[in-house]
Steps between C-alpha positions, in 0.01 A plus 500: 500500500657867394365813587617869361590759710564878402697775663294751713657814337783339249367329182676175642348148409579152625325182603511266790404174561617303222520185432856280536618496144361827301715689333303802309171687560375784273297788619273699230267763561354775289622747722930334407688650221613104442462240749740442773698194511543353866753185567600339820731707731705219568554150361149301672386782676116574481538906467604695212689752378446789204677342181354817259316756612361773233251696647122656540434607216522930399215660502273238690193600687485476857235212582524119640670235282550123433819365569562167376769189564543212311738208501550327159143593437340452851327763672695499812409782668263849427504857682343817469653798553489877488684723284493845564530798273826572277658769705678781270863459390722780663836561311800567720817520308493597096855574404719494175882486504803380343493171535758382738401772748173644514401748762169629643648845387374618195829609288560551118560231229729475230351349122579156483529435822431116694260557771306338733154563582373405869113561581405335866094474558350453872213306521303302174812382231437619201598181339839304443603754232413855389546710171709849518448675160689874421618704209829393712507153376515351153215224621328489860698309701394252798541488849411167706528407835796257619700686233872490505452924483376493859721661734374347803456788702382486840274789469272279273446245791119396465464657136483363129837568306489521147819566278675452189746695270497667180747706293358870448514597093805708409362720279240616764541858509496691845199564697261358728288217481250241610502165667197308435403187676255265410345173672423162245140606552582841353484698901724813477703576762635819658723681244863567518753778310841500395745711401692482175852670495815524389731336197401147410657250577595263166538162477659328273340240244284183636440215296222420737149600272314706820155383570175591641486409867171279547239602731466281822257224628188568646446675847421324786427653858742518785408391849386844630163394389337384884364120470317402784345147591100538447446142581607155420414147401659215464432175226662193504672326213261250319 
């Protein structure tokens, strides 16, 4: 006999109770970006632990839902539980820099320079990856979370980090100009500017054939949304 248990504030799954032996259970629910797969914590234990874990899904209404476990097709275990409303997504750091040092300080930027672009949200993620499009850039660029452009900074405990890199056209002339960021499901963001300036800097020729940067996958909802436990039932396996 399972049952399914949910976090009281944390979007946080698992299910107790199994039987000796089981080795996957699937929870699905209308409410899930894609279903959550749950697998023993240990070898022969009867609890489990999150193997994926995508999300509720953006732009859900708040309401009661059906959570649902199953086991190699067996209904193992069903829940319902409350989600409540998105909260909005508060930006807290939007920066552009050369790329091996950006800083929160807004300075001026050489054509055809490499730089890095760091935006950190608080609260609902905007998805795993976000378009930045500018008269800046040959093609928008990308920035995704877990990217290699992430400095890591402490100040972005508890927060989304998005980043990526790009090289800014040389033949940009000087001025000011706009950062645009969009969300997969076409939400704008918060605006930033930069400032073009100075000579440009030239490289030399590539025999690399520069390419649009694709757009990123589809959004799914960070655990700021509150869960709570409405009520539960339990079914054993046939």
């Amino acid at each position: 006999m399972g049952s399914l248990v949910s976090g009281d504030s944390e979007p946080e799954f698992r299910v107790e109770g199994m039987a000796p032996g089981w080795d996957t259970v699937e929870v699905t629910s209308p409410a899930l970006d894609k279903p959550i797969i749950l697998v023993p914590l240990k070898k022969g234990a009867r609890e489990s632990r999150v193997l994926g874990w995508a999300g509720i899904r953006s732009g859900l209404r708040a309401g009661t839902y059906p959570f649902t476990a199953t086991s190699h097709g067996r209904t193992v275990a069903t829940v319902n539980l409350k989600v409540a409303a998105e909260g909005p997504a508060e930006i807290r750091r939007f920066v552009i820099g050369p790329q091996k040092a950006v800083s929160n300080a807004p300075a001026p930027i050489r054509p055809g320079t490499d730089v890095r672009v760091i935006l950190t949200v608080q609260g609902p993620a905007l998805g795993d990856s976000l378009t930045v499009r500018s008269p800046i850039f040959s093609d928008p660029m990308t920035i995704t979370t877990n990217s290699a452009d992430d400095p890591g900074c402490k100040c972005d405990d508890g927060g989304t980090v998005y980043a990526g890199h790009a090289r800014v056209r040389e033949d940009v002339p000087e001025g000011r100009y706009t950062l645009t960021v969009v969300s997969h499901h076409g939400k704008q963001i918060p605006k930033q500017h930069v400032t073009i300036a100075g000579a440009p800097i030239e490289h030399g020729p590539s025999w690399i054939v520069p390419g649009a940067i694709a757009a990123g996958a589809a959004l799914a909802v960070g655990g700021v949304i509150t869960v709570r436990r409405r009520s539960r039932t339990t079914a054993s396996p046939k």
